[in-house]
py3Dmol code that shows the C-alpha trace and the ligand (Angstrom):
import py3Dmol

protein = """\
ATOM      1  CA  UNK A   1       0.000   0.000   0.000  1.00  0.00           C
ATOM      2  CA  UNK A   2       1.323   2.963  -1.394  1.00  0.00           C
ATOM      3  CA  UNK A   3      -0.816   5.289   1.319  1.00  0.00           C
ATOM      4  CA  UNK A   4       0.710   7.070   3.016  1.00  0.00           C
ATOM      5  CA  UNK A   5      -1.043   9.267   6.350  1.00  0.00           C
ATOM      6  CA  UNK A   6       0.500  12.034   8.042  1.00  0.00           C
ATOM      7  CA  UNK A   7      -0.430  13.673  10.900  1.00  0.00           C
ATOM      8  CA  UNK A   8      -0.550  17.737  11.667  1.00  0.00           C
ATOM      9  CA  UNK A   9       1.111  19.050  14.353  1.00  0.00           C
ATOM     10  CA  UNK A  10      -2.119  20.251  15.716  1.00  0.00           C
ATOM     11  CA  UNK A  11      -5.363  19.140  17.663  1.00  0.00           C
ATOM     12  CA  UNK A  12      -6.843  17.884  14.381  1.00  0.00           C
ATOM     13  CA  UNK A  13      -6.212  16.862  10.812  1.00  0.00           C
ATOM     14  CA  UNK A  14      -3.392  14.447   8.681  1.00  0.00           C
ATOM     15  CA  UNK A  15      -2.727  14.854   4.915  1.00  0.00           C
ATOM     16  CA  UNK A  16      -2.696  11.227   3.356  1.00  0.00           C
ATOM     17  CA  UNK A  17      -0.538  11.454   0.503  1.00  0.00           C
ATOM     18  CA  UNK A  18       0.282   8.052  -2.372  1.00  0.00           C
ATOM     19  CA  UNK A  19      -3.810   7.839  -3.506  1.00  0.00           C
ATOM     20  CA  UNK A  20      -5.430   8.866  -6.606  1.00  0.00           C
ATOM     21  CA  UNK A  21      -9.062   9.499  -5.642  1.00  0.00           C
ATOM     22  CA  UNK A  22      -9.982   8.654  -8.961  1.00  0.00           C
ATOM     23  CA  UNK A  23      -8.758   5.425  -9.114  1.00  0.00           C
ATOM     24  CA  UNK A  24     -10.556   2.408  -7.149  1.00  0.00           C
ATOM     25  CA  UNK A  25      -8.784   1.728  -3.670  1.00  0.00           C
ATOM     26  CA  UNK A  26      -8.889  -1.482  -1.803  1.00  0.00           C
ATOM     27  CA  UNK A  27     -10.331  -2.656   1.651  1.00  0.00           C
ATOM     28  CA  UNK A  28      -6.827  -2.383   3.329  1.00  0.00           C
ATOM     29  CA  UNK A  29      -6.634   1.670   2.139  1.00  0.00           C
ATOM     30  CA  UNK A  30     -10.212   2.584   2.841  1.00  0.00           C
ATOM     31  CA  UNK A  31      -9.670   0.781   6.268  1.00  0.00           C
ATOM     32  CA  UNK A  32      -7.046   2.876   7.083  1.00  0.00           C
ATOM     33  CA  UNK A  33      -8.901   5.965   5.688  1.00  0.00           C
ATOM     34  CA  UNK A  34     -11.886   5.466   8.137  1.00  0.00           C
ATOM     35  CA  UNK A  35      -9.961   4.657  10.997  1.00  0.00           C
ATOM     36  CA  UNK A  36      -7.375   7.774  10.382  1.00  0.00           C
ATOM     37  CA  UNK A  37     -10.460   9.919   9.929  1.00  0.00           C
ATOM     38  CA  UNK A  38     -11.868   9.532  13.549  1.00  0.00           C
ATOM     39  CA  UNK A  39      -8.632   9.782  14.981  1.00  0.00           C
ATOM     40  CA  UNK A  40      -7.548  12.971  13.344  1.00  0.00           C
ATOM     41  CA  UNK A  41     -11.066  14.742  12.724  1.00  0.00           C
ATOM     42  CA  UNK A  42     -10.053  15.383   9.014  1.00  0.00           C
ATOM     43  CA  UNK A  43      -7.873  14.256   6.248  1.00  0.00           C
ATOM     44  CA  UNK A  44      -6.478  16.314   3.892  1.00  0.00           C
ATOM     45  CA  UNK A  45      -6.088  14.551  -0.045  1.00  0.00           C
ATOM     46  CA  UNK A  46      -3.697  17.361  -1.832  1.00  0.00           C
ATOM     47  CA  UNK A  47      -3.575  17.242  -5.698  1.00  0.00           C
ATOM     48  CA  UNK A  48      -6.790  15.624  -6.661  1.00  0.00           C
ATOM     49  CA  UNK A  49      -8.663  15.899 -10.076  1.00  0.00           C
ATOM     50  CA  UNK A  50     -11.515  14.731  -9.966  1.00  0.00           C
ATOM     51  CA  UNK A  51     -15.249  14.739 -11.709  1.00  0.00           C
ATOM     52  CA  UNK A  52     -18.433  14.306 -10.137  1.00  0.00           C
ATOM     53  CA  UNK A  53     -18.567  10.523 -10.672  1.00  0.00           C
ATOM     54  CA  UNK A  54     -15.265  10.127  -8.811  1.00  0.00           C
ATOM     55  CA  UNK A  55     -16.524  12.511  -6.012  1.00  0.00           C
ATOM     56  CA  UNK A  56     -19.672   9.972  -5.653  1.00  0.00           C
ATOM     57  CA  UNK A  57     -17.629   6.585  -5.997  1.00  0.00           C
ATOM     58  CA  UNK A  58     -14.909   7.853  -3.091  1.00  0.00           C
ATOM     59  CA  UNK A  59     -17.762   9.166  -0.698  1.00  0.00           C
ATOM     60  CA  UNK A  60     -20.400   6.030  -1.410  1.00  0.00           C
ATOM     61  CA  UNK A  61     -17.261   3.723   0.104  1.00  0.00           C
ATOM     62  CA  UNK A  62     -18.189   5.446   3.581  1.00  0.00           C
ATOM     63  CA  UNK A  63     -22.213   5.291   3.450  1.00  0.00           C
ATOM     64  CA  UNK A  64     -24.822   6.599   1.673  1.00  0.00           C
ATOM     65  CA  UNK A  65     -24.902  10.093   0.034  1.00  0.00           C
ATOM     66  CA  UNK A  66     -27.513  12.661   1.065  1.00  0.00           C
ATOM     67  CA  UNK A  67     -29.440  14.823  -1.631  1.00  0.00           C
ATOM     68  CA  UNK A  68     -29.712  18.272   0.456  1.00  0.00           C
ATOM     69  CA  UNK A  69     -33.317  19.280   1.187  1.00  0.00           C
ATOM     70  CA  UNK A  70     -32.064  22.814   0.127  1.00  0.00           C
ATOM     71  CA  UNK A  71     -31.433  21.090  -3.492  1.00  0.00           C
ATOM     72  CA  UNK A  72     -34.189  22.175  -5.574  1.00  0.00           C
ATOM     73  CA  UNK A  73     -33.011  20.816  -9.114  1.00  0.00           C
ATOM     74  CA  UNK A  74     -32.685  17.080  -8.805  1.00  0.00           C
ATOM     75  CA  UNK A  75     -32.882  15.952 -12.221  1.00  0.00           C
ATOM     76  CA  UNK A  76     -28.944  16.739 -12.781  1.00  0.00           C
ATOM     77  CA  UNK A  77     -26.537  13.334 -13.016  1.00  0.00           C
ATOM     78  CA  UNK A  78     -25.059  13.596  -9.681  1.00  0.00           C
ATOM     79  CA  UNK A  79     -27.605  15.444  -7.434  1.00  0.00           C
ATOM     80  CA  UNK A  80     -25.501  14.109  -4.336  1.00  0.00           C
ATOM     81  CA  UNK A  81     -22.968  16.187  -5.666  1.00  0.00           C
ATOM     82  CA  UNK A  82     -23.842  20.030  -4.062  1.00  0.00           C
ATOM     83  CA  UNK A  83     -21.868  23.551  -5.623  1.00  0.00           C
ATOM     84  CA  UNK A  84     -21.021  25.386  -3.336  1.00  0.00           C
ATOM     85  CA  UNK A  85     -19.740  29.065  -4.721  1.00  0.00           C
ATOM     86  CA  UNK A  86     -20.027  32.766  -4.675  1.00  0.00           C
ATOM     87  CA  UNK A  87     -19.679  32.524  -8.793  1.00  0.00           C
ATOM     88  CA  UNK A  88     -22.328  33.805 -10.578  1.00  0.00           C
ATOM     89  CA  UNK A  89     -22.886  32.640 -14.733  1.00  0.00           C
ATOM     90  CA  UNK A  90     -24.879  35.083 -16.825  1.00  0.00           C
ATOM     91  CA  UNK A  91     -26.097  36.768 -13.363  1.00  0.00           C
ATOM     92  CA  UNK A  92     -27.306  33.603 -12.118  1.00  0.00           C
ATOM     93  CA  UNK A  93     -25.938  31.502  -8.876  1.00  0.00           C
ATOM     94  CA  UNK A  94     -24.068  28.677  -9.591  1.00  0.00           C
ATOM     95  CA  UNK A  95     -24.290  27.479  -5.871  1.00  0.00           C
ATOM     96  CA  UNK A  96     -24.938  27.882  -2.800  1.00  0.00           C
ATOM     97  CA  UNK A  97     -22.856  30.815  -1.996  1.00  0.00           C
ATOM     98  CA  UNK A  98     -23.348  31.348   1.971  1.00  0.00           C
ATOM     99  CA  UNK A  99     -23.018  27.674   3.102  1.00  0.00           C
ATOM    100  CA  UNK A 100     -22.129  26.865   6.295  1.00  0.00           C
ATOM    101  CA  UNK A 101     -21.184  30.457   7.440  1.00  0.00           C
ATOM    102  CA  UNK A 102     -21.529  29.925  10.999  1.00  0.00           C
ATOM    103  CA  UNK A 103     -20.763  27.197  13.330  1.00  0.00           C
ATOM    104  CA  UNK A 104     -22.353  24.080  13.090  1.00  0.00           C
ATOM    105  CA  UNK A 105     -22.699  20.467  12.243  1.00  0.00           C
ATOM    106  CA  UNK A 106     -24.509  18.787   9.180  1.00  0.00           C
ATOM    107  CA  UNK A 107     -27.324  16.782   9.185  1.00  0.00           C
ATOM    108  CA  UNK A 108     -27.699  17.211  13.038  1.00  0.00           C
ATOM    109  CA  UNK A 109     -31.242  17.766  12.549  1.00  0.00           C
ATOM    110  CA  UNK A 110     -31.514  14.611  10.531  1.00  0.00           C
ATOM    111  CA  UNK A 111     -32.397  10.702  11.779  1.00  0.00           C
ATOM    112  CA  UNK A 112     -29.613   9.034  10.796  1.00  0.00           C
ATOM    113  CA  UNK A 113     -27.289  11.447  11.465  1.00  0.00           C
ATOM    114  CA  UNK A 114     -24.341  12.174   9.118  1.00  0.00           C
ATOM    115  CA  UNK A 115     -20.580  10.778   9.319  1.00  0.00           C
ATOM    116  CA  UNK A 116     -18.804  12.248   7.024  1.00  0.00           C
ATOM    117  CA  UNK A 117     -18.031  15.478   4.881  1.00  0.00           C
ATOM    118  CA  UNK A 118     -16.055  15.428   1.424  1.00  0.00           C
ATOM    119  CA  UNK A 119     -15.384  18.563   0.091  1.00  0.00           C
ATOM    120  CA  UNK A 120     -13.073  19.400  -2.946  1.00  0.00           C
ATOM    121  CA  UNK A 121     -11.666  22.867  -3.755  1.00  0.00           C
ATOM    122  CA  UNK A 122     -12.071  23.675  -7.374  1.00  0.00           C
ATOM    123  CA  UNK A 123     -11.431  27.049  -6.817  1.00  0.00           C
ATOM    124  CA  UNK A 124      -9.847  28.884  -3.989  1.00  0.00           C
ATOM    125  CA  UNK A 125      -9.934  32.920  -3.348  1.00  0.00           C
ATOM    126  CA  UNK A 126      -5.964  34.064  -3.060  1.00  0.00           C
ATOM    127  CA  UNK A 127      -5.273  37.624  -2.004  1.00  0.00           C
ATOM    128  CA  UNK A 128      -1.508  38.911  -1.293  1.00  0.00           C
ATOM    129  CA  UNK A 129      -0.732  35.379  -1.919  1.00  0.00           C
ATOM    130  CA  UNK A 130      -2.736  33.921   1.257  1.00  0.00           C
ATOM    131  CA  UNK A 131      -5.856  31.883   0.542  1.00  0.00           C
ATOM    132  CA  UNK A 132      -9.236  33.221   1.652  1.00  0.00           C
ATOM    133  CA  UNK A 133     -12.114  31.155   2.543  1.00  0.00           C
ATOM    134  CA  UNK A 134     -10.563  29.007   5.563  1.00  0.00           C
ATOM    135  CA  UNK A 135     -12.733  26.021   6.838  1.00  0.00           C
ATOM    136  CA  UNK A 136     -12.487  26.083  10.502  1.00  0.00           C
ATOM    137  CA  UNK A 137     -12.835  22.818  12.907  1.00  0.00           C
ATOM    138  CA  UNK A 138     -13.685  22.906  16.320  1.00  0.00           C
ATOM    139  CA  UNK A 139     -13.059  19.263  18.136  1.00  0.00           C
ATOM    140  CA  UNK A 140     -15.644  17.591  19.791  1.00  0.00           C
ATOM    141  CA  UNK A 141     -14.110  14.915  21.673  1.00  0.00           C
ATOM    142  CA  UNK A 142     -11.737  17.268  22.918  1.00  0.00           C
ATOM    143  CA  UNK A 143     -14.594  19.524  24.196  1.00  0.00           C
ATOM    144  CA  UNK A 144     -16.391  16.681  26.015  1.00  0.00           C
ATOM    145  CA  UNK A 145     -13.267  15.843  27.670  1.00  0.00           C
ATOM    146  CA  UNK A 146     -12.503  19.372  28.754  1.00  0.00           C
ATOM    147  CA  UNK A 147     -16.018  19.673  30.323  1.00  0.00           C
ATOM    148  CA  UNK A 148     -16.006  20.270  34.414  1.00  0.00           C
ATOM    149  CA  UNK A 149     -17.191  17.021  35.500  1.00  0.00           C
ATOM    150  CA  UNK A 150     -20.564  18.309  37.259  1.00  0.00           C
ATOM    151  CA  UNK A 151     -21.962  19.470  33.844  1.00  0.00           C
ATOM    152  CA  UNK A 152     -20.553  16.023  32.230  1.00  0.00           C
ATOM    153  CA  UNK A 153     -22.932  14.594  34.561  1.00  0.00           C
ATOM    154  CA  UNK A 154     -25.486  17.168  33.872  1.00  0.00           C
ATOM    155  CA  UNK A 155     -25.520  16.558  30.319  1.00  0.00           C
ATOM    156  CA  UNK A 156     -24.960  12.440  30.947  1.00  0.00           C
ATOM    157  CA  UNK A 157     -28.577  11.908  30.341  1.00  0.00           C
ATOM    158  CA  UNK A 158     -30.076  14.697  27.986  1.00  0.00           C
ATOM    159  CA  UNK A 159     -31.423  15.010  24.666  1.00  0.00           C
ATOM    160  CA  UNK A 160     -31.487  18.365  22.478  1.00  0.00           C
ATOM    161  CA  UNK A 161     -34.021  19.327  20.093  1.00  0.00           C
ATOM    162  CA  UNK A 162     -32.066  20.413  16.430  1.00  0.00           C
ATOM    163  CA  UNK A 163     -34.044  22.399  13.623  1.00  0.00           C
ATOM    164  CA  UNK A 164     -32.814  22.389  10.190  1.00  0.00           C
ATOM    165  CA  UNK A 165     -34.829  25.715  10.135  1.00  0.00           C
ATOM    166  CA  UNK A 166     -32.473  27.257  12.741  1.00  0.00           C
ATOM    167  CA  UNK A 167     -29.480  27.396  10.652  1.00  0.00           C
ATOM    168  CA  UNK A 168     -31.476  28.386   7.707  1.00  0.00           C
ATOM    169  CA  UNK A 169     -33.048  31.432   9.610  1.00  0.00           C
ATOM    170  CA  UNK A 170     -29.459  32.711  11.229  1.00  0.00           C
ATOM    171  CA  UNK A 171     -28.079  32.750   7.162  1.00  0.00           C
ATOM    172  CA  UNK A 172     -31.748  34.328   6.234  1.00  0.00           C
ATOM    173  CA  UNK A 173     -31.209  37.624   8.963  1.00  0.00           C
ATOM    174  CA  UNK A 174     -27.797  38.127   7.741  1.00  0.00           C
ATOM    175  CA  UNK A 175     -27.508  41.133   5.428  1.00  0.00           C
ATOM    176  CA  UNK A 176     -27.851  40.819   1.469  1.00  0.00           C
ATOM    177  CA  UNK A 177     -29.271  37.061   2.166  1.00  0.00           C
ATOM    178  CA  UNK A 178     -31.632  35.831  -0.804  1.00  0.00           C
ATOM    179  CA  UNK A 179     -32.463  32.724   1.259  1.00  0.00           C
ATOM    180  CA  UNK A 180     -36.131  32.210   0.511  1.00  0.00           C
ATOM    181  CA  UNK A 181     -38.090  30.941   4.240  1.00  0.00           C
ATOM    182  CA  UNK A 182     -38.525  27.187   4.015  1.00  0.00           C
ATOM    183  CA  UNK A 183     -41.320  25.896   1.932  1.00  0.00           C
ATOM    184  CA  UNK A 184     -43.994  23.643   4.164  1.00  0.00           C
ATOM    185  CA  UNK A 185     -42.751  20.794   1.884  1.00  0.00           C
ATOM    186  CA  UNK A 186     -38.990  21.331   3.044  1.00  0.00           C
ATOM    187  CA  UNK A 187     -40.281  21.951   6.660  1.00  0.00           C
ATOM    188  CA  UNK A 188     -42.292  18.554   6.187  1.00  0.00           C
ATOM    189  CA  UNK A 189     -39.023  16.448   4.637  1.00  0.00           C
ATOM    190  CA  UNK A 190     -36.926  18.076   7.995  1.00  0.00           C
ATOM    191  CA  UNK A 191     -38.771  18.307  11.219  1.00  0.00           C
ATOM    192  CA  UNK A 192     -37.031  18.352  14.120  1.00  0.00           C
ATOM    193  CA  UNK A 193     -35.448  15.462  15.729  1.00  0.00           C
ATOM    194  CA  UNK A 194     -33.741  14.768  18.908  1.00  0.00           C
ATOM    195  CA  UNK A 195     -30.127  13.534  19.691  1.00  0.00           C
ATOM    196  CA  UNK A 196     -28.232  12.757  23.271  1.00  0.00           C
ATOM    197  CA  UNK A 197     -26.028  15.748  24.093  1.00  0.00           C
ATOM    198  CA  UNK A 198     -23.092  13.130  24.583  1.00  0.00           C
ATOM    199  CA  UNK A 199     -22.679  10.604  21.848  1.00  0.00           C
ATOM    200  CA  UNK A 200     -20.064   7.867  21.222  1.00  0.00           C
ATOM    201  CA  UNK A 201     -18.297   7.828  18.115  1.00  0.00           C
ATOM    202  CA  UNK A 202     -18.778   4.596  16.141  1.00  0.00           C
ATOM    203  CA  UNK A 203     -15.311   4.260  15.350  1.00  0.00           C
ATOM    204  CA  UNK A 204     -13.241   6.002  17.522  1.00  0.00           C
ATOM    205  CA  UNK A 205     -15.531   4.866  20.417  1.00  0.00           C
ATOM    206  CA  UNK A 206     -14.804   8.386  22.271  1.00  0.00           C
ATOM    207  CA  UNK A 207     -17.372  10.550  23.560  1.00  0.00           C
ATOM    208  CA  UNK A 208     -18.137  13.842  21.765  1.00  0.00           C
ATOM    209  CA  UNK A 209     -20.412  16.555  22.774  1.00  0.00           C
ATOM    210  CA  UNK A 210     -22.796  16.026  20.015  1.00  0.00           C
ATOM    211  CA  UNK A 211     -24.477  19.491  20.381  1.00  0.00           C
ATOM    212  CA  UNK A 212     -23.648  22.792  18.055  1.00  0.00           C
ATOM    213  CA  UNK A 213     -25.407  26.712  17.566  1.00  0.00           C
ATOM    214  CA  UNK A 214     -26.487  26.101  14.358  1.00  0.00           C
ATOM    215  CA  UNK A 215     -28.985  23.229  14.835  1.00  0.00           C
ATOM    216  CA  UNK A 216     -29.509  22.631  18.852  1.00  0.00           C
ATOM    217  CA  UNK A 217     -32.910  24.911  19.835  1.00  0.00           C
ATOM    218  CA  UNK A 218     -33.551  23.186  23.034  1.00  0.00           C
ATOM    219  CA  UNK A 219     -33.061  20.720  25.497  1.00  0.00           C
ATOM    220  CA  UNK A 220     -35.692  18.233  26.465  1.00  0.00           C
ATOM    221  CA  UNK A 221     -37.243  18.022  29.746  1.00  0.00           C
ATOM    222  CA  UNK A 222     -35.954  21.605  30.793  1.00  0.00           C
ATOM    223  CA  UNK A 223     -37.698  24.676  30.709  1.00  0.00           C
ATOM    224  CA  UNK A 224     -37.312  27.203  28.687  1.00  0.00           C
ATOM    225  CA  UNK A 225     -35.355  29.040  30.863  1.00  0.00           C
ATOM    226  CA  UNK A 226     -33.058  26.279  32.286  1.00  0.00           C
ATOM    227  CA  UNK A 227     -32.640  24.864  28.977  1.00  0.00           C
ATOM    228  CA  UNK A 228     -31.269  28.488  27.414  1.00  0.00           C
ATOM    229  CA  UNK A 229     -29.152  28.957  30.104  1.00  0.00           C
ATOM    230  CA  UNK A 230     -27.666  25.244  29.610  1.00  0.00           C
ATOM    231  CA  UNK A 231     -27.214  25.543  25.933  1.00  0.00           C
ATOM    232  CA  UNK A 232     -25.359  28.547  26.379  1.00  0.00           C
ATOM    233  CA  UNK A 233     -22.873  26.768  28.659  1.00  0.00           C
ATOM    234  CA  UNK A 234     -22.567  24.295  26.167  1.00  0.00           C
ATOM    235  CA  UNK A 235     -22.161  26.579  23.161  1.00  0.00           C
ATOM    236  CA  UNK A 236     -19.729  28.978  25.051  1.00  0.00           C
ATOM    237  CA  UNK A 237     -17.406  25.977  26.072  1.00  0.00           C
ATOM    238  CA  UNK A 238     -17.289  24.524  22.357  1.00  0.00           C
ATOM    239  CA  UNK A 239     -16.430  27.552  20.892  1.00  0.00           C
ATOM    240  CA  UNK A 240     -13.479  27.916  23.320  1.00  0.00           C
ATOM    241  CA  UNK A 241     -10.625  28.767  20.632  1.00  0.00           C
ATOM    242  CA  UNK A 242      -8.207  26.275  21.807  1.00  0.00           C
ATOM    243  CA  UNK A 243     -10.518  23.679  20.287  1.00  0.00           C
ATOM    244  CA  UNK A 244     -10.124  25.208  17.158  1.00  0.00           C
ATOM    245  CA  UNK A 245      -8.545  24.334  14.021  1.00  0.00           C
ATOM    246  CA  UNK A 246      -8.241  26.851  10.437  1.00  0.00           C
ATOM    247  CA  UNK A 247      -7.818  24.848   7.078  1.00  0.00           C
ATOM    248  CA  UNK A 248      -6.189  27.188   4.760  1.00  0.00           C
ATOM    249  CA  UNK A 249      -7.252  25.508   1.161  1.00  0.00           C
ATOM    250  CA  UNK A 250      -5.018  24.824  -1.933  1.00  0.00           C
ATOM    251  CA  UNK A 251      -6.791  24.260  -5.176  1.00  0.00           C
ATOM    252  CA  UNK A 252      -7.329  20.500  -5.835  1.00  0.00           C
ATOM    253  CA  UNK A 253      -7.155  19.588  -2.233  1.00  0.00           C
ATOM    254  CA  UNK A 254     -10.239  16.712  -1.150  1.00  0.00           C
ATOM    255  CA  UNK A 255     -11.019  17.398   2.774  1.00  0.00           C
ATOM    256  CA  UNK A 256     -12.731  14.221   4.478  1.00  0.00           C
ATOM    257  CA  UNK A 257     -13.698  15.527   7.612  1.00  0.00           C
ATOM    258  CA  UNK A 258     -15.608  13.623  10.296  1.00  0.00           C
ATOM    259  CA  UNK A 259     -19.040  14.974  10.897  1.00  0.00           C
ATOM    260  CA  UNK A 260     -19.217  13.565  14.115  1.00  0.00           C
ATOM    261  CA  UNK A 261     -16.201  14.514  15.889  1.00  0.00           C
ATOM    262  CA  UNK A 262     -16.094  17.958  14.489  1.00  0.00           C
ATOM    263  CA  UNK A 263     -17.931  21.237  14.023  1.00  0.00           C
ATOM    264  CA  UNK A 264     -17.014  23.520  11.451  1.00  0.00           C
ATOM    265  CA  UNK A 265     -17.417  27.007  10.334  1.00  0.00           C
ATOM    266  CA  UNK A 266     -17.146  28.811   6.436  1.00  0.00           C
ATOM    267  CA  UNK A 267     -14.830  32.207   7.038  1.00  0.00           C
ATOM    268  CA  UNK A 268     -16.086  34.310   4.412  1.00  0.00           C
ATOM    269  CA  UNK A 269     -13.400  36.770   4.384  1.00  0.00           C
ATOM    270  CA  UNK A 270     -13.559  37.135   0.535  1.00  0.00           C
ATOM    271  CA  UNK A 271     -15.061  39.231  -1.665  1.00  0.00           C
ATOM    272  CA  UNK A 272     -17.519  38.936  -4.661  1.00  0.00           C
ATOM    273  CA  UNK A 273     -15.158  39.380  -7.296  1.00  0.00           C
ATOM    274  CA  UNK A 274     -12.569  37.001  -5.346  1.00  0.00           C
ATOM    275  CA  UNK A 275     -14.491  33.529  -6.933  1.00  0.00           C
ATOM    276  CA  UNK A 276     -14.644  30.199  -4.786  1.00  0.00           C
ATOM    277  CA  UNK A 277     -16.123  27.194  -6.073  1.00  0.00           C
ATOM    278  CA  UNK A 278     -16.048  23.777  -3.597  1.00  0.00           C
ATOM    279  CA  UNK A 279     -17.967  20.609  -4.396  1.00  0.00           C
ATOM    280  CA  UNK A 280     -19.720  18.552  -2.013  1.00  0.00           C
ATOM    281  CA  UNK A 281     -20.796  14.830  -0.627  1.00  0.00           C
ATOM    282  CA  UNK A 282     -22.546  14.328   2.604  1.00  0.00           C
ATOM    283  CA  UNK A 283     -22.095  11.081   3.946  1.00  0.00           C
ATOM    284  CA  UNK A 284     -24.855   9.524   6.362  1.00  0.00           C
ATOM    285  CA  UNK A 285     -23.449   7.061   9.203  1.00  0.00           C
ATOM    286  CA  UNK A 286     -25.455   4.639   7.973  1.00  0.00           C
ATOM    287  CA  UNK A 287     -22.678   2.113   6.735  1.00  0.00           C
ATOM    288  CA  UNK A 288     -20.909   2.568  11.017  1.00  0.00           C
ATOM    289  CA  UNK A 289     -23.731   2.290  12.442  1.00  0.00           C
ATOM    290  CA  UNK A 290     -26.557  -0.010  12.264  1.00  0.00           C
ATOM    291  CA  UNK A 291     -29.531   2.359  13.448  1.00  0.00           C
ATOM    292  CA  UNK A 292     -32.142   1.519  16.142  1.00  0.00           C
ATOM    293  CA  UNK A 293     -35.522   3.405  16.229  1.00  0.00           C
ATOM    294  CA  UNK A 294     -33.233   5.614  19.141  1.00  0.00           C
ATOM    295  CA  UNK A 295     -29.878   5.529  17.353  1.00  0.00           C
ATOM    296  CA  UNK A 296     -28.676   3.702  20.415  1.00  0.00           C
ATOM    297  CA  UNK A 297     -25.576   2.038  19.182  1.00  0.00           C
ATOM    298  CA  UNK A 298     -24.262   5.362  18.997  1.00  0.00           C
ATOM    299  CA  UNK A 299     -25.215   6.740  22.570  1.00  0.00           C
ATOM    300  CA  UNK A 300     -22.903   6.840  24.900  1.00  0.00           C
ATOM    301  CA  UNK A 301     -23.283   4.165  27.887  1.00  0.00           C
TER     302      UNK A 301
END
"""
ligand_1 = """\
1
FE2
Fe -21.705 22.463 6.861
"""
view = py3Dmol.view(width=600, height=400)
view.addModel(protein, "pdb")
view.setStyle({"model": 0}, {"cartoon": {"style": "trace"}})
view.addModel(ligand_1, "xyz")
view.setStyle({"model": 1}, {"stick": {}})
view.zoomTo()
view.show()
């Protein structure tokens, strides 16, 4: 095996260098791949080309691919494949150009939950010769562990309530947003759902505070009050800058980052004219974890 992982010097992320994502890979390699992704959060794949079919065939080896509710034209050949880009053709959006601005974690508000993120840089903003456009990580595992121990126990036995709608309303207030309000059939496909506050990871087997801003609107059995006031802890702690990491992007780079383990964040610290263009499969946990009607397998014990 010709793979080759190696990790940052940093709290997360390893660049796995000797694979050509367009080529097949075998069990041994993609073994390695999902085991190095939940121990270093993400994995960086530098000098990729790749087209939409090879995009689908990498991220299929992990679990299923998600068509995003926000998708409205499906009948394209790879509608698991979402653009996400500030580029506009003919005055018309190409993508989705204010995507994940904001910390989060996808497909929290979803039953089964997601594992996985694969994004590839097409194209990357540069200005002064520094890239623009950073993907920031914030580390879960790490953040559970750093918890004082009475609000580990606190937490040991909640649920939280996440809202696709949430997320969608934070990017709708923000100014020069063309975000249309949810249609009742998009509010229909993504109700709510609930998740434990403290998960275990499938692979790694760690616990991870499985809560994040963008989706989490309450915690059940609280009140309203008690249940702010809880999520606020929770937020403030995660967001702690020493659980942070900054991907700077080089054109051609793949990021496989784990879903899970990790929140993450879109800088947008570029400008119109300064074009980015990313591509994007969302993995579901499906193929880790073998769901119950309460996702049990992956609650923590
Ligand atoms: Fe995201």
């Amino acid at each position: 095996m010709s793979l080759r992982v190696m990790p940052h010097d940093s709290i997360l992320g390893a660049t796995v260098v000797g694979l050509d994502l367009a080529d097949p890979r075998t069990d041994a390699e993609l073994e390695l791949i999902r085991h190095s992704m939940a121990t270093y959060g993400f994995l960086r794949f530098p000098d990729q080309n790749l087209q939409e079919q090879h995009m689908v065939n990498f991220a299929s080896e992990f679990g299923s691919l998600e068509i995003n509710v926000a998708t409205t034209n499906r009948d394209v050949p790879f509608p698991q494949v979402m653009t996400l880009s500030n580029i506009l053709e003919d005055g018309v959006k190409i993508g989705f150009s204010d995507a994940g601005q904001g910390w989060h974690t996808d497909m929290s508000y979803s039953k089964p939950i997601a594992l996985a993120n694969m994004l590839y840089g097409v194209k990357v903003p540069v200005r002064d010769g520094e890239p623009l456009g950073d993907t920031q990580f914030a580390d879960m595992a790490l953040a559970y562990d750093m918890l004082p121990d009475n609000v580990k126990a606190k937490i040991a036995n909640l649920s939280a309530e996440h809202d696709f709608n949430k997320f969608w309303e934070m990017m709708r207030a923000k100014p020069g947003s063309d975000r249309p309000p949810l249609t009742d059939e998009q509010r229909t496909e993504k109700p709510p759902v609930v998740h434990p506050i403290v998960m275990r990871h499938p692979v790694s087997r760690r616990r991870i505070l499985y809560c994040n801003p963008g989706y989490a609107t309450r915690i059940i059995g609280l009140s309203m009050d008690e249940s702010d006031d809880l999520l606020n802890l929770l937020f403030e702690h995660q967001l702690q800058e020493r659980f942070f990491y900054s991907f700077k992007w080089t054109e051609r780079d793949v990021l496989l980052f784990d879903n899970i383990r990790t929140l993450h964040n879109a800088v947008p610290d570029y400008k119109a004219h300064e074009h980015r263009l990313l591509k994007r499969c969302q993995v579901m946990a499906d193929e880790v974890v073998k769901f119950s009607e309460e996702n049990s397998f992956v609650y923590a014990d």
